[in-house]
LUMROMAR-744405 format. One record per residue: y, z, x of N, C-alpha, C in turn; residue in one letter. Coordinates in steps of 0.2 Angstrom, whole numbers, plus 5000, padded with zeros to 4 digits. Example, Ala and Ser with C-alpha at 12.3 -4.5 7.8 and 13.67 -1.06 7.14 Angstrom:
497250395066497850395062498450395066A498950355064499550365068500050395064S
***
This chain:
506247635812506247615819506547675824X506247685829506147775833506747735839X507347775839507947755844507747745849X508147695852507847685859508147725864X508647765862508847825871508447885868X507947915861507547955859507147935864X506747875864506147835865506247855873X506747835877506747815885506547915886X507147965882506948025884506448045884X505748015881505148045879504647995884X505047965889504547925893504847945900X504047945904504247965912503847875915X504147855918504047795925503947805930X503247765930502747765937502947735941X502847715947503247635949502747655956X502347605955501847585960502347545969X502247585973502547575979502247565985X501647565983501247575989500947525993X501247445992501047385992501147366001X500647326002500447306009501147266010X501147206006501447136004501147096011X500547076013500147046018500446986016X500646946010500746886011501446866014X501746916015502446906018502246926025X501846916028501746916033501946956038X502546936046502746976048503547016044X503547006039504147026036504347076034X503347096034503047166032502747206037X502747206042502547226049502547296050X503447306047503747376051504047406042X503947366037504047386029503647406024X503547416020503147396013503547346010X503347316005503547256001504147285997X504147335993504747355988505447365993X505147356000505647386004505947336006X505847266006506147226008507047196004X507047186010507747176007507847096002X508247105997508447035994509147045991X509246975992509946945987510746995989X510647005996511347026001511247106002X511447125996511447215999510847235996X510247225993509947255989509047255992X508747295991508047305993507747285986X507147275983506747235979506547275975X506347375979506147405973506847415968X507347415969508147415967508047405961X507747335960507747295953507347325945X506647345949506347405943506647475943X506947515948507347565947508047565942X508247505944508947495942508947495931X508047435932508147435924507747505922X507647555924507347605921508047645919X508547645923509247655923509647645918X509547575918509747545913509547545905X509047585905508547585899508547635897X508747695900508947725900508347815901X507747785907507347805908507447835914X507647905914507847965920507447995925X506647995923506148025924505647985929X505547985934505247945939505047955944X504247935945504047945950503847885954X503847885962503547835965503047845969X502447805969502047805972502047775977X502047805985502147765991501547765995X501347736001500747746004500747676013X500647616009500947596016501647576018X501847606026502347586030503047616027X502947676023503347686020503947726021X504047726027504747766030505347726029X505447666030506147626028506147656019X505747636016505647646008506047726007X505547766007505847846007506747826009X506747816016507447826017507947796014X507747756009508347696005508347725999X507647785995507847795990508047865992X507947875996508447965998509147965997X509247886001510147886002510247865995X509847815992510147795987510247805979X509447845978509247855972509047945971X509447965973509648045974509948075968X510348035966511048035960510648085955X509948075952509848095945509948175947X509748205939510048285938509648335936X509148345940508548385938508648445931X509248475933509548505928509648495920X509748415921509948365913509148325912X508648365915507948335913507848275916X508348245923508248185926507648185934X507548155936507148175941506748095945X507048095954506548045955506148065960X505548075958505048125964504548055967X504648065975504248015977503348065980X502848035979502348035980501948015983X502048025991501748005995500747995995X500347945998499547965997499548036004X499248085998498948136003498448156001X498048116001497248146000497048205995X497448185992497248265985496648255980X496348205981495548225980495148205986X495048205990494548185998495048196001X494948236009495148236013495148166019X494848116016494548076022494648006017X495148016010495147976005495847946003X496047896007496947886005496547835996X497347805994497247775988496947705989X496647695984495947655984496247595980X496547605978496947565973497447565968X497747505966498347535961498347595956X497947595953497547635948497447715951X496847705958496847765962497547825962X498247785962498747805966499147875961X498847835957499047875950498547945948X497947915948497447955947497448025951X497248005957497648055963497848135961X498148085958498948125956499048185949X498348165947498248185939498748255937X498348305941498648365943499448365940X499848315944500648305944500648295938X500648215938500748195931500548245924X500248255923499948305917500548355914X500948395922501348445921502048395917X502148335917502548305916502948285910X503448315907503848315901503848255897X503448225895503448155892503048155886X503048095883502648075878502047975881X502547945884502347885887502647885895X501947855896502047825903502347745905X502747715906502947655909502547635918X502147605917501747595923502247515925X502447545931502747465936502547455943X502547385943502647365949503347385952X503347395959503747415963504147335966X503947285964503947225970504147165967X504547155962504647105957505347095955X505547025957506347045951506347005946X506647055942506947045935507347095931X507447095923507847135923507547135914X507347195913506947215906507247295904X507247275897507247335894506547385891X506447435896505647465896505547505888X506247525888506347565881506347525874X506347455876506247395870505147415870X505147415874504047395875503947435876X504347485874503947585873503847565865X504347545864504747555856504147505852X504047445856503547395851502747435854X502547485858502047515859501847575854X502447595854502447645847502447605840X502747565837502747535833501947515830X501647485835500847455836500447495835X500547575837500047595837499547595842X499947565849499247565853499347615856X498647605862498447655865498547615870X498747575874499047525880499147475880X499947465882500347395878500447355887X500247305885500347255893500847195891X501547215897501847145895501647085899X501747045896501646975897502046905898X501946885901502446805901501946735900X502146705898501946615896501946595903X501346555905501246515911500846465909X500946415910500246355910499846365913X499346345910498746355910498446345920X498746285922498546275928498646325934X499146355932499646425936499146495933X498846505929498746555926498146595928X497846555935497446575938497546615944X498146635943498146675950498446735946X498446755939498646815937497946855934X498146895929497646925926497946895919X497546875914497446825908497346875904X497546885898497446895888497346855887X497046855882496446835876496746865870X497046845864497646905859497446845853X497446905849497346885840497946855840X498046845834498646825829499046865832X498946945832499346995829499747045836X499546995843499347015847499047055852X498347075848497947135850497647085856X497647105861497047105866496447095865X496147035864495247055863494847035871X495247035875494847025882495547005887X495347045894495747035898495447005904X495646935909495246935914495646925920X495546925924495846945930495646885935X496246835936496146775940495546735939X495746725931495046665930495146615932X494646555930494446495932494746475927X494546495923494646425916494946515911X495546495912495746555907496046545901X495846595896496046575890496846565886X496946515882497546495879498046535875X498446535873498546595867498646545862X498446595855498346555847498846495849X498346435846499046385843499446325850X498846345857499346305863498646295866X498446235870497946225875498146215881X498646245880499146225888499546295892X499546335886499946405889499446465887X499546505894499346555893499746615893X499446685891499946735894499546775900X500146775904499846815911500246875911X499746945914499947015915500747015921X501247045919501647065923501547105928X500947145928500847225930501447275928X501647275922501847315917501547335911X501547425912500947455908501247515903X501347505895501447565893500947615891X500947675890500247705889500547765885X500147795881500147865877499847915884X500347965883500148005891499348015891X499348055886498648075884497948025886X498247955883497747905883497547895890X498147885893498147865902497747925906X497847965904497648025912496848035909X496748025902495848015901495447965905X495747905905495447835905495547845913X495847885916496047885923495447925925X495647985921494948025924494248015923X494047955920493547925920493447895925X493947835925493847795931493947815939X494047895939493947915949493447925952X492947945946492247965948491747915947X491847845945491447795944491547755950X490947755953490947725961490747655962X490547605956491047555953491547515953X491947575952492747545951492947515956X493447475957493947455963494347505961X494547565955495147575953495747545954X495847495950496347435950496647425943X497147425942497347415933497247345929X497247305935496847245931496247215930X495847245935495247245937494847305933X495147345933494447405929494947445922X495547475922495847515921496147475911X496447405912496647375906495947355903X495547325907494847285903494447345898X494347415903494147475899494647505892X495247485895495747515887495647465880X495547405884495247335881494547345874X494147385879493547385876493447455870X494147485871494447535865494647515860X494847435862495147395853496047435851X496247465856496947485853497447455859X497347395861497747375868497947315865X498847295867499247265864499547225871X499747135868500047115871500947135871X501447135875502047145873502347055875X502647015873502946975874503646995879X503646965886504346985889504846975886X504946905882505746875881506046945875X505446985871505647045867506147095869X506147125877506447155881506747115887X506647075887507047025893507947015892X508247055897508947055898509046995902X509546945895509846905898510846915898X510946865901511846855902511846825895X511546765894511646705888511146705886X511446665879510446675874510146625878X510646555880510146485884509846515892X509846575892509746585899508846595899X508546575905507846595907507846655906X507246695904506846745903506646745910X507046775914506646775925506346855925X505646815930505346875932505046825936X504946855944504946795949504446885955X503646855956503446895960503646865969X504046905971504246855979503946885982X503146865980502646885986502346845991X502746805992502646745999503146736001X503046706008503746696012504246636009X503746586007504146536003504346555996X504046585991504446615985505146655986X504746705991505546755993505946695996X505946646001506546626001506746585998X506546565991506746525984507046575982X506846615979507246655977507946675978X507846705986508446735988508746655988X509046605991509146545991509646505983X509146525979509346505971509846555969X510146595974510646655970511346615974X511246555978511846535981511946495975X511546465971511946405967512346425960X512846385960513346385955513346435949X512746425945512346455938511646475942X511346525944510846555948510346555941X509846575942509146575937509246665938X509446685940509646775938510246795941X510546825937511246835934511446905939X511546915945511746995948512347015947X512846975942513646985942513547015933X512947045931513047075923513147115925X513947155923514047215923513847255914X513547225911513147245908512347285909X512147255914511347275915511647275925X512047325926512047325933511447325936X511447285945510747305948510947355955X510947405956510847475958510647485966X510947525970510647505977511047575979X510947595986511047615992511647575998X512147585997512647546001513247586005X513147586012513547616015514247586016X514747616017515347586015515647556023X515747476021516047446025516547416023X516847386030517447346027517147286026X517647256021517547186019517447136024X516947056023516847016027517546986029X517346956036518046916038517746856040X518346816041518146736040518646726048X518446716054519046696057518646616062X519046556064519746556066520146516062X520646516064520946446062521446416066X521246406072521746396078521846326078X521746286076521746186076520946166080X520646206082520046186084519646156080X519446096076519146086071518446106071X518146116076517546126078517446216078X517746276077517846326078518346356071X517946336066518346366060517846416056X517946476056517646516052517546516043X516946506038517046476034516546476031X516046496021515546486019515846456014X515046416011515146386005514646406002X514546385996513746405993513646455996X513846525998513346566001513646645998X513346686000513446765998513446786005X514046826007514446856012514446936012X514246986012513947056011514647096018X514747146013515347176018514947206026X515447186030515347206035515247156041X515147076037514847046041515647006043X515746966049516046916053515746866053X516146816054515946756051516546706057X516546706062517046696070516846626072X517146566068517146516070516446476070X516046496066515446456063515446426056X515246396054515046366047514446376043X514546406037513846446035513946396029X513246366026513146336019512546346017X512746376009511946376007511546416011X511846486011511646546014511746606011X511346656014511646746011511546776018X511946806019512246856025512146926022X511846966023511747036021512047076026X512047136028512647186029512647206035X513347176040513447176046513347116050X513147056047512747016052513646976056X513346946060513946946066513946856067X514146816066514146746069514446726074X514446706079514846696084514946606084X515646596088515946536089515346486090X515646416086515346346086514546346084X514446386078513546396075513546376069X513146336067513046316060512146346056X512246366050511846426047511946376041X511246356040511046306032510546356028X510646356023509846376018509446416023X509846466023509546506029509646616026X509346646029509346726025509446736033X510146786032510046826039510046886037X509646926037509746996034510147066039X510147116036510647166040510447166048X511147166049511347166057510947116061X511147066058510747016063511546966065X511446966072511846926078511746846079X512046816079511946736081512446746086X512046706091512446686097512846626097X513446606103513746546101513146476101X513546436098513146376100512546376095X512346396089511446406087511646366082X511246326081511046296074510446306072X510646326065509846346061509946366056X509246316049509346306044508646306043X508646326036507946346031507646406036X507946456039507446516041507646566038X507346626039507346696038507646746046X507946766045508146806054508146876048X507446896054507346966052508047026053X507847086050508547146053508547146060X509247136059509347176067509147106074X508947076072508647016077509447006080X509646976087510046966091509646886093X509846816089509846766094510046756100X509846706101510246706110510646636108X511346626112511646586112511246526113X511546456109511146396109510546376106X510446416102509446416100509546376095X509346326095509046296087508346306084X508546336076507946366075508046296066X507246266064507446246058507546156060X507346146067507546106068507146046069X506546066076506046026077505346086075X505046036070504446116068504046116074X503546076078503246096083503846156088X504446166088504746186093504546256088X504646266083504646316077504146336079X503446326077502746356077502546376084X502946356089502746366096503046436096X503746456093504146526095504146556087X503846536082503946576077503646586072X503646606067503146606061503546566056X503046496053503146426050502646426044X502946406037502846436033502446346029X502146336027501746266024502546226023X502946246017503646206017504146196020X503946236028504446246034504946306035X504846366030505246406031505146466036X505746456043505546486049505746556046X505146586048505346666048505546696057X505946716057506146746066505946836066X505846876069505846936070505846956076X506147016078506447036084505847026089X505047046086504447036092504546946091X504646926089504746846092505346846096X505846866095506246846101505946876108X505846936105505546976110505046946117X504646886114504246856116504346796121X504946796118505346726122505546746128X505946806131506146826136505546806141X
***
């Protein structure tokens, strides 16, 4: 068995960045998806970078391409640290047209492709292909290790979904032994794995590859005007019809706190997912564990003072004070009541305001008098004093973006609009 910090040193990570995230709607307006912030002080790509960190995979490139100036500046400030010197390296790769001048990236597949030129010159043995947009927390250096072991030529990891859920992913079809014998991509009626008529396994968008194997199978697929160049749609199906492509099982590499703990991987690619998500980090025993100082998660943080809690004057109505919630340095907290919330970094509550199952993200102001619960208040957003937001939905859908299970999203152009 080939050691796994051998293993991580002979692997470079791709981390696909270039994502729209349209189904978050205005949340993505002025962002890319990995750029979004989650769970108090952290952005989303944080979480794939962090476990590459942890895996002890130094070598990194990001492919970026929409809205991507917040992104660049979060991993400038934050993810600078490695040591080009000690063979470390995180080189961001914006799309510049480096095959058509008239040609941005076409696809997840494309963005790579592109790129062939770079990648090629690249000190490795294996590629770890990621999504940029996902949390969880895995060891890449575990599903290099079972990809070497196997003998494939592209290992895809996987998680268990029911059968009824398994349509909105891309499906395997796997022998006993775990070989891939068909890959499909948001079927109808998708296939079982051995021995279940009820589970199937669905693609994570995590890809290991033999360098070699990847930049062939890419350079076929740029010039075929067929393709979508997409990895699930043309790029796995093709490694598929090689006969050397392999399922990897998440819980293999799945870093938990406890052995009883869920195996989490959660795509927060809607407005109601991400605020489950971030929301389910308030309760007691969360479904992902951010306090492992064993598998820390990683970030960019400008140094603040700690949150304050004020008043305490006898005014019962006027007492500063969270419960269930996450309080991020910098923020004040003046005589409001927060529950069942996350406050991200700076935000300001002003006297007599109550804040339910609610995300307010960096520097957002609440004026006095506001009650509001189950929204989103985008960055930087300044309420106005008195606003109930979360309250009556026809008043919601009139001034803001209202999500099927009522999760108000607020952004600076909606307040905007109210003046």
């Amino acid at each position: 068995m080939t050691d796994l910090n051998s293993i991580a040193k002979k692997t470079v990570a791709l981390v696909m960045a270039g994502g729209r995230g349209s189904r978050l709607g205005p949340l993505t307006e002025i962002r890319s998806k990995p750029a979004v912030y989650f769970g108090g002080k952290f952005r989303i790509i944080d979480f794939a970078l962090s476990n590459c960190m942890n895996s002890g995979i130094k070598k990194i490139a990001i492919f970026t391409q929409y809205k991507a100036h917040s992104l660049i500046r979060h991993l400038n400030n934050g993810w600078s640290f490695l040591k080009p010197d000690m063979n470390e390296f995180l080189e961001i790769i914006p799309a510049s047209q480096m095959v058509d001048e008239t040609m941005w990236y076409r696809g997840t597949a494309d963005s790579i492709a592109q790129n062939i030129s770079i990648l090629s010159e690249y000190p490795c043995e294996y590629f770890v292909v990621l999504a940029g947009d996902h949390i969880y927390k895995m060891n890449y250096a575990k599903m290099v290790q079972d990809h070497i072991e196997k003998g494939s030529g592209c290992t895809v990891a996987c998680i268990q979904v029911p059968k009824k859920d398994a349509t909105e992913f891309g499906v395997m079809k796997v022998d006993d032994s775990y070989k891939i014998v068909d890959f499909l991509e948001k079927p109808q009626n998708p296939p079982t794995i051995p021995g279940s008529d009820t589970i199937c396994l669905a693609s994570m968008g995590i890809y290991v590859f033999d360098k070699k194997f990847l930049l062939d199978i890419l350079q076929k697929d740029i010039s075929n005007s067929s393709s979508s160049h997409d990895f699930g749609k043309d790029i796995i199906p093709a490694c598929v019809a090689q006969g050397i492509t392999y399922a990897h099982p998440f819980e293999k590499s799945c870093i938990k706190s406890s052995p009883d703990a869920l195996d989490y991987w959660k795509d927060v690619g809607t407005i109601d997912s991400y605020w489950n998500a971030n929301i389910n980090l308030t309760m007691p025993l969360p479904e992902f564990d951010m306090y492992d100082k064993e598998w820390p998660v990683l970030t960019h943080q400008i140094q603040l003072p700690s949150a304050k809690f004020i008043y305490n004057d006898g005014d019962a109505n006027r007492k500063g004070f969270a419960v269930d919630s996450l309080v991020s340095g910098g923020c004040i907290i003046s005589g409001s009541a927060i529950n069942r919330s996350i406050l991200f970094s700076e935000v300001r509550v002003n006297s007599f305001s109550s804040i339910d199952n609610s995300l307010l993200l960096p520097r957002v102001e609440i004026g006095r008098k506001c009650t509001i619960s189950k929204a989103i208040i985008d960055r930087g957003c300044v309420v106005p004093p008195n606003t109930q937001i979360g309250q009556n939905r026809a008043d919601d859908e009139r001034r803001f973006f209202v999500t099927e299970s009522g999760v108000v999203l607020v952004t600076n152009q909606h307040l905007e609009n109210l003046k």
